[in-house]
N, C-alpha and C positions, 0 to 999 in steps of 0.2 A: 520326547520333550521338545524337540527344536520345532514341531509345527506350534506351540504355545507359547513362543517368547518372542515377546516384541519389544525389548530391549536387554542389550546387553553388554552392558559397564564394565572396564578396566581398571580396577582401582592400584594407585601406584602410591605408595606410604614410602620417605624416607626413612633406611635402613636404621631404623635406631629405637627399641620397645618404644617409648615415648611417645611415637607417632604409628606405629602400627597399631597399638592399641586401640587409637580414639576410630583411626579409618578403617578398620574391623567392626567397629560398632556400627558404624556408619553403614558397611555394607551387610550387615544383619538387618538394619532397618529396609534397606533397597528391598533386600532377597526375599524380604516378607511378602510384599508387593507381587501380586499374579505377572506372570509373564516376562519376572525378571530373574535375569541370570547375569551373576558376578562373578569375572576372572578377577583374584584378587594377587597381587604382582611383588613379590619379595624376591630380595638379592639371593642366591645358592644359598650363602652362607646361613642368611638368617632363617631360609625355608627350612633347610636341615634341622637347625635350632626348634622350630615350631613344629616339624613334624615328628619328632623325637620326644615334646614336650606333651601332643597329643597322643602319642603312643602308649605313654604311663596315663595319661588321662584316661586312655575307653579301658584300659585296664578293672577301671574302678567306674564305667558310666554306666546309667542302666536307663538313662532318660530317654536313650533313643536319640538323641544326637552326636553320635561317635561318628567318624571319618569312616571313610573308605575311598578308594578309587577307580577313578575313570578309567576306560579303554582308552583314553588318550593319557593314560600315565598321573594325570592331575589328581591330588588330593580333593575330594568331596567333603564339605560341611556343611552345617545347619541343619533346623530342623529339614527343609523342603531339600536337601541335600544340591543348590543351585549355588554354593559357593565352591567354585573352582579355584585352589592353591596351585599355584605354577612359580616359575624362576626363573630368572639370566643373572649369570654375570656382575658383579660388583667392578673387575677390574685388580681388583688386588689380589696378592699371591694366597696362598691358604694361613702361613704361618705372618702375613703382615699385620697390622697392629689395627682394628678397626674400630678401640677407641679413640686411636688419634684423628677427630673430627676433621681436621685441616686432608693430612692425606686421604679420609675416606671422601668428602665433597671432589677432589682433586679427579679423583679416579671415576668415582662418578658420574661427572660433567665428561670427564673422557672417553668411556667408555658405553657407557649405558641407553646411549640415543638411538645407536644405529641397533643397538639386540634389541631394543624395545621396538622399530620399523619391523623388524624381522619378525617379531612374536605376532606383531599385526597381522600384517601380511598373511604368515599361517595360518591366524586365526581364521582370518578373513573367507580364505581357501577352504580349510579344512573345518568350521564351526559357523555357527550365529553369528553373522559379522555385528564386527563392533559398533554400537549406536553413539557411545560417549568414552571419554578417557576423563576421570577423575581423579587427579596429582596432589598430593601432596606439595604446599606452596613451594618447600625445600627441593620437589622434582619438576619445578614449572615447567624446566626445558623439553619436559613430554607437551608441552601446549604445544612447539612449535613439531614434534613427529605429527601429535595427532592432525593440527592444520595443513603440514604437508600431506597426510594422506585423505584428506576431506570428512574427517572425524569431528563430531563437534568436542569441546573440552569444557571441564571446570578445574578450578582450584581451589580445597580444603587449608583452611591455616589452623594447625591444632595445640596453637597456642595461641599467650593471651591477645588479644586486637590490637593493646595497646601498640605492640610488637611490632605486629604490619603494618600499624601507622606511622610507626618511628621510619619502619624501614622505607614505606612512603614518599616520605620527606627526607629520603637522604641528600637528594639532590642539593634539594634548599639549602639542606644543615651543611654544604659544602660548599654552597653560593654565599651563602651568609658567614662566611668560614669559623663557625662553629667545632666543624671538627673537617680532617684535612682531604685529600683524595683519598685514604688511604686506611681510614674510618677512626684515626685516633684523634682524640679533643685536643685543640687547637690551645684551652687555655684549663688547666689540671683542676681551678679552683670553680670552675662554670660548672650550671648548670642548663640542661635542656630541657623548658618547660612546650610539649605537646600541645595545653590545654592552662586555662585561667585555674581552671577547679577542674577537684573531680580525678585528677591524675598526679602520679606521685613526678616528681623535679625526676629529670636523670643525670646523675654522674658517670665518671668515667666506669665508677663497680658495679653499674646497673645496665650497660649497654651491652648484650647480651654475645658480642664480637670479640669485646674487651674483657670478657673471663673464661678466655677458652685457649691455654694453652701460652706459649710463648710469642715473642712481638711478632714472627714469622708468620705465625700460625695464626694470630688474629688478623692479620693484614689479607692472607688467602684467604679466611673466612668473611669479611668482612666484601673482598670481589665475588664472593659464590653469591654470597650475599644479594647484591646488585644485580646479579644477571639473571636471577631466580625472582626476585622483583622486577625485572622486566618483561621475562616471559611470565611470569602471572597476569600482563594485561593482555593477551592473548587468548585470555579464557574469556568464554561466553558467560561462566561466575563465578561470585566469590564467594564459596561460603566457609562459615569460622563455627570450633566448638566453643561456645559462648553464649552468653544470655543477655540482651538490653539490660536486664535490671543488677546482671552483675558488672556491666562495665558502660553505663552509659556516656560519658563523658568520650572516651575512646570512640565506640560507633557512629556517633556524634559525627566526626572528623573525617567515616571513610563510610558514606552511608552505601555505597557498590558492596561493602562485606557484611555478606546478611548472617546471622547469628541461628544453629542452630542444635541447640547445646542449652545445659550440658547432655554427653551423648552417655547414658545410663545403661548397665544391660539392666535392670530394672526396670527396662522400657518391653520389655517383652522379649528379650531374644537370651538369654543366659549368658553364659561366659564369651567372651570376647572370640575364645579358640584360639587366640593369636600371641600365646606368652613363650618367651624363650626358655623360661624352666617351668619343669611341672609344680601347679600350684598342689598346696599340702593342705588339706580341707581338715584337717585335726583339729586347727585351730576353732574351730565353727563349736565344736563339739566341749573344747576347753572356756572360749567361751560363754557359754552356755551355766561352766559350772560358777561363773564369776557375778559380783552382785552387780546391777547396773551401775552405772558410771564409774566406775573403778576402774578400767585397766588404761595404761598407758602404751600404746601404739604407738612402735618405731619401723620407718621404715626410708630408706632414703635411696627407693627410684632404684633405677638398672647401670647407672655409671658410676654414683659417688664412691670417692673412694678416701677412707681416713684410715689413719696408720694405727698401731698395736696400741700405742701410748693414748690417744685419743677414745679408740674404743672402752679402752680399759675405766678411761673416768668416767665414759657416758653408762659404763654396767655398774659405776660405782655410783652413780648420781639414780639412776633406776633403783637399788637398791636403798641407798640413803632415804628416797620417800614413802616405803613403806608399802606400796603398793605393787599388786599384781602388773607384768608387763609382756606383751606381745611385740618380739623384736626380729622382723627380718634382716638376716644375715645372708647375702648371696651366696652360691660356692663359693670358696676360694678369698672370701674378701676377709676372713679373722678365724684368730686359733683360738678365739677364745672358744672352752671349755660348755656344754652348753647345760650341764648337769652341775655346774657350779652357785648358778642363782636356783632357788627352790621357786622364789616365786614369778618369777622370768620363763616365759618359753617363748626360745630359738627357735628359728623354722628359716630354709631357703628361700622358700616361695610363698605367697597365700595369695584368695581371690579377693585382693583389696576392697572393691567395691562391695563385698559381703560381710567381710570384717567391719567396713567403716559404718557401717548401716546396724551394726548390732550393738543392743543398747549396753550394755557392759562397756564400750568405750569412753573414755572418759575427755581423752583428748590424745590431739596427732602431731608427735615428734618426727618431723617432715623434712626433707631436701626443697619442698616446694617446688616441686615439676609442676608444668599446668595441669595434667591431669589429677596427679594429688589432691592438687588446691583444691579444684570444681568437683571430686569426688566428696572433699572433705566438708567443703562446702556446701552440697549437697543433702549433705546426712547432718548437719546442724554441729558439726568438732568442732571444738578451738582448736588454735595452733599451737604448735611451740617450736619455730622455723631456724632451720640448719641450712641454708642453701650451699650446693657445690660451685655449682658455673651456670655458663649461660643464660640463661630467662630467668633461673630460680632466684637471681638477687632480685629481680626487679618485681617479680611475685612474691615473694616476703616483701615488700613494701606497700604493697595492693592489702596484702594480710593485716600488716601492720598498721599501717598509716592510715590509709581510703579505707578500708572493711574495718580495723580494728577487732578481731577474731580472733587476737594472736598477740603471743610477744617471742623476740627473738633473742637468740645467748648471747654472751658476751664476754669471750674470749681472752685469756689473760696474756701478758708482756711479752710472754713464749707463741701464745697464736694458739692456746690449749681452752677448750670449753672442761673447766674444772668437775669433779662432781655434783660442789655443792651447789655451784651455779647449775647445775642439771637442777638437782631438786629443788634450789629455789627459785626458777623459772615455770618448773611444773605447778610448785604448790603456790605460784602467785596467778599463776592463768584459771588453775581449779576455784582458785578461792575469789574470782571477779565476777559477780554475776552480770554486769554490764557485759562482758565479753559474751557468757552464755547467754544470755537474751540475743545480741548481735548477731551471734551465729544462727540461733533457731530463726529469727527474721529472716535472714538470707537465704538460708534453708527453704524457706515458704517461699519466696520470690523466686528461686532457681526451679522447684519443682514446678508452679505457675507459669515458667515460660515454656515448660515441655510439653504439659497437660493438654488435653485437647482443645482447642480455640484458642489456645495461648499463643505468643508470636514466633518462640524458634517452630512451633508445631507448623505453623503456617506458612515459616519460608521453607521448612521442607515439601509441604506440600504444594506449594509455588510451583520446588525446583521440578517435581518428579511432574509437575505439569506439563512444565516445561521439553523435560524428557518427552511425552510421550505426545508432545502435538507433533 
């Protein structure tokens, strides 16, 4: 193989499903590409996670795209078997908490520059040296390894643009004292408008620093923050999972961040490979036996986390409407019973973008991750939006407000989304066809920017120009 490859990419995803997901896809499209070969670069911890989640995978594959490994120890995937899984180091101990964002960024930035010099390095010696280093915007500070070792770099933002444009203009919004050095608003009752039109105001419960965690914790996230926007101008470029026609007003404002997205295994390359629990394909099969538009899809991403009393109404509010419901439940996150609702099936895991896409859905009870969104998006759902933290409030506003795809719960005096307010947010989103028309338009816009000639199709094919002049 190595007399055949004339490029060979590094992709670095910050450690958190979220963002592995989208830059796995990304590197399925590369790997498609003659003469390319991708190391693709997870923390120990989450490799383990991933390679433990493909292990139950080939159990059940027969595609012909199951793992194996390298003489050099690396996990092998895809079809053309040129995606290399490897690992360093996160910095933290085994038993440390690596939901806590703040300390996982911390450890990170501490630790993770000089292992990442070192992986180089060997590569360099011992493989196809490395032609590009492609980061995740959350790991810029790979811009500055890769320019120390005369690598060229990029940086993916696998969230929404609006996002990197905020973070853009941090400066300003601290010149203009908007909000302080220290990333909290200066004045509790402002808002922060980006753009005239086109983009929703932000408040303090929409800046994506300010729902993460305690004042400590936002204040260290909010400096990771800044310095990961600084080395992202260090990249040769920028590219974001996005579409002009889903977020025009945003790209507007930061035309360096070309859009090329949304990033679909639809596109040709199948499952991601890159989840940390084994997906459970039953679901596919159940619904199948369901009549189109009917079931109600719950799923809320790889962090969120609601307590016993909360779940309990949201299985009360599923069952109050009547209809069939597909609810992912992670390990570990609820006791509830899952042979208790007859017309509810529980499952840990499933291959979201396959569920979302099959016409039995009716519509998507979401934490509003970015990838949810553009997934859901995608396949023409409405919403019906639960956000935890981070970007997800400001993407239920995108939902609600600018797209209108969507309406969001609303939470009683205690801070509890009731049942009935469950069903009667479902059966007010089922029953607007304005929302359903909006989505299916969207739908058509988003797949139009993938398709062939269309424009995320084109800065991809830019970038991989650019790659290989």
């Amino acid at each position: 193989m190595s007399d055949t490859i004339t490029q060979h990419v590094v992709v670095i995803p910050y450690p958190a499903q979220g963002h592995v997901n989208p830059l796995m896809l990304f590197s399925h499209k590369l790997a498609q590409l003659d003469g390319f070969k991708i190391t693709f670069l997870n923390t120990d911890f989450n490799h383990k996670r991933v390679l433990s989640a493909l292990a139950l995978a080939d159990d059940d594959d027969d595609d012909g795209h199951n793992s194996s490994t390298s003489s050099r120890g690396a996990t092998l995937i895809g079809p053309k078997k040129n995606i290399s899984l490897v690992s360093i180091p996160d910095g933290l101990d085994p038993d440390d908490d690596r939901t806590d964002i703040a300390l996982l960024c911390e450890a990170v930035l501490d630790n993770m520059p000089a292992k990442l010099e070192e992986l180089l390095r060997n590569i360099n010696a011992l493989d196809n040296k490395v032609t590009c280093v492609i980061a995740d915007s959350s790991m810029a500070w790979a811009m500055e390894v890769a320019s120390r070792m005369g690598t060229r770099g990029a940086v993916f933002w696998p969230a929404a643009a609006a996002i990197f444009v905020l973070e853009l203009n941090i400066t300003r919004l601290v010149d203009e004292g908007l909000i302080d050095s220290d990333g909290f608003f200066t004045n509790k009752e402002q808002k922060i408008y980006l753009s005239s039109e086109g983009l929703p105001g932000l408040d303090e419960s929409s800046i994506p620093w300010s729902c993460i965690g305690d004042l400590n914790s936002q204040k260290s996230i909010f400096h990771f923050v800044t310095k990961c926007t600084e080395y992202s101008k260090l990249a040769d470029w920028w590219l974001s999972n996005t579409a002009y026609d889903v977020e025009p007003a945003a790209l507007s404002l930061a035309p360096k961040l070309l859009p090329i997205g949304p990033l679909l295994e639809s596109q040709g390359h199948g499952d991601s490979e890159a989840q940390f629990w084994a997906q459970d394909h039953s679901c596919l099969t159940w619904l199948d036996s369901q009549l189109p538009c009917s079931v109600i899809y719950v799923a809320f991403g790889s962090l969120a986390v609601h307590d016993e009393t909360q779940l309990n109404e949201l299985a009360l509010g599923l069952e109050l409407t009547g209809r069939p419901f597909l609810w992912v439940i992670r390990p570990g996150m609820s006791k509830l019973q899952k042979d208790e609702y007859p017309r509810g099936k529980m499952l840990s895991w499933v291959p979201q973008q396959k569920v979302l896409s099959h016409p039995s859905i009716a519509c998507f009870v979401s934490h509003c991750g970015w990838n949810s969104t553009l997934e859901g998006l995608s396949n023409g759902v409405p919403f019906v939006c639960w956000p935890y933290f981070a970007d997800q409030l400001f993407n239920m506003r995108y939902i609600c407000d600018i797209w209108r795809v969507g309406l969001s719960f609303e939470p009683d005096e205690d801070g509890v989304v009731l049942g009935e307010e469950v069903r009667r947010k479902v059966e007010q989103v089922l029953g607007d066809e304005n929302i359903r028309t909006r989505a299916l338009e969207l739908k058509e816009m988003a797949r139009e920017n993938i398709a062939e000639g269309g424009p995320s199709s084109k800065n991809f094919n830019d970038f991989v120009e650019w790659l290989n002049a």
